[in-house]
N, C-alpha and C positions, 0 to 999 in steps of 0.2 A: 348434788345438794350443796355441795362446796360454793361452787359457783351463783347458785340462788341465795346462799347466805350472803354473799361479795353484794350483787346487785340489790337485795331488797336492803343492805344499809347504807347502799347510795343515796336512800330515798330522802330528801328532806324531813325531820320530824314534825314539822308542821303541815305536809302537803296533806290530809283528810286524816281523816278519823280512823284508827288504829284497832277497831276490833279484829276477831279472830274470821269473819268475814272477808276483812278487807286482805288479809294474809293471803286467805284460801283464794279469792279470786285473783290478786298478782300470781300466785302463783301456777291457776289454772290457766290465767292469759300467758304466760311467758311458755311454759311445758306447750300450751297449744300451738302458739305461733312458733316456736322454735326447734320443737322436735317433726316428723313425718309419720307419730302413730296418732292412734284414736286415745284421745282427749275427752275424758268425759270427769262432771262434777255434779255433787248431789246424786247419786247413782240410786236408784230406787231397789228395793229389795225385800223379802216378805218379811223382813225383822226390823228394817230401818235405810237410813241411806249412808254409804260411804260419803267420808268427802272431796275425793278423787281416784279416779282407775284410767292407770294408761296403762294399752294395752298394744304390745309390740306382735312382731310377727312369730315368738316363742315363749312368750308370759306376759303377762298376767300381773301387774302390780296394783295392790291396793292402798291408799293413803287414808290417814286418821290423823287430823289435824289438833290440837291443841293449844290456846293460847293462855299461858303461864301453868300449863298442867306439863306430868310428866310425859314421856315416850311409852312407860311402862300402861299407863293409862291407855294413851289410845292405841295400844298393840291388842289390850285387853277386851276394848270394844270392838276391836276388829271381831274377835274371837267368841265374845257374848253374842255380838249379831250375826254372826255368820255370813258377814260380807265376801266373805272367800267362796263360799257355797257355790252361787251361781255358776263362776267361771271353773269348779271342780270338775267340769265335763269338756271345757273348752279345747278343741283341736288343733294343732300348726297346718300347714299345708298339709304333712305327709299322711296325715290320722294322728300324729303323737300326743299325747295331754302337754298342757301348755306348760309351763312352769309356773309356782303362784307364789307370790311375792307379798308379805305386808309389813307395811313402812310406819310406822309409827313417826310422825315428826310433832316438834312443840318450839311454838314460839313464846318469843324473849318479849316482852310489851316493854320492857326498861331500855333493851338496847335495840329496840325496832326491829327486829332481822329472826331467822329464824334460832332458837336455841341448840338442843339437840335432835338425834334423831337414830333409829335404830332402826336395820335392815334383815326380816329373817326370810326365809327359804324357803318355804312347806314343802 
């Protein structure tokens, strides 16, 4: 996440339109082209949708994006919707349950880039 902060304040402040949209997709283009897992955004779910889950060969991460709202917020919506639900069954190779991961991040709209961002462990 360090790293995604670096590069989304390379961005010119002029180059397009600054919604919490525009975040989540650099976001989701950079994670896709630049790591080797499964990349997904908008994730469908029987309560709502995530707004990204990569998913490694041993967890399970869910993101909740925010733009000028807290971390605390979208940790919470993680948890009201039950974004996590789905993959609480998900397996690695061996049979093991996966690890499940939810990432609360919130972006800065004053300083273009991501704000903060809190990592927990289920």
């Amino acid at each position: 996440l360090k790293e995604m902060k670096a590069f989304l304040s390379s961005i010119p402040y002029n180059a397009e339109k600054q919604d919490e949209n525009h975040y989540k997709t650099l976001f989701y283009l950079i994670a896709r082209l630049c790591t080797p897992y499964v990349v997904k955004t908008e994730e469908c779910s029987a309560a709502g949708r995530s707004d990204m889950v990569i998913e490694t060969e041993n967890a399970v991460y869910v993101f909740e994006f925010k733009l000028d709202g807290t971390v605390e917020e979208a940790l919470a919506q993680i948890d009201s919707k039950g974004y996590l639900i789905p993959y609480s069954v998900t397996k690695d190779k061996n049979g093991n349950d996966k690890k499940l991961v939810k990432i609360g991040v919130s972006f800065d709209a004053e300083k273009r880039t991501l704000g903060e961002w809190k990592i927990i462990e289920n």
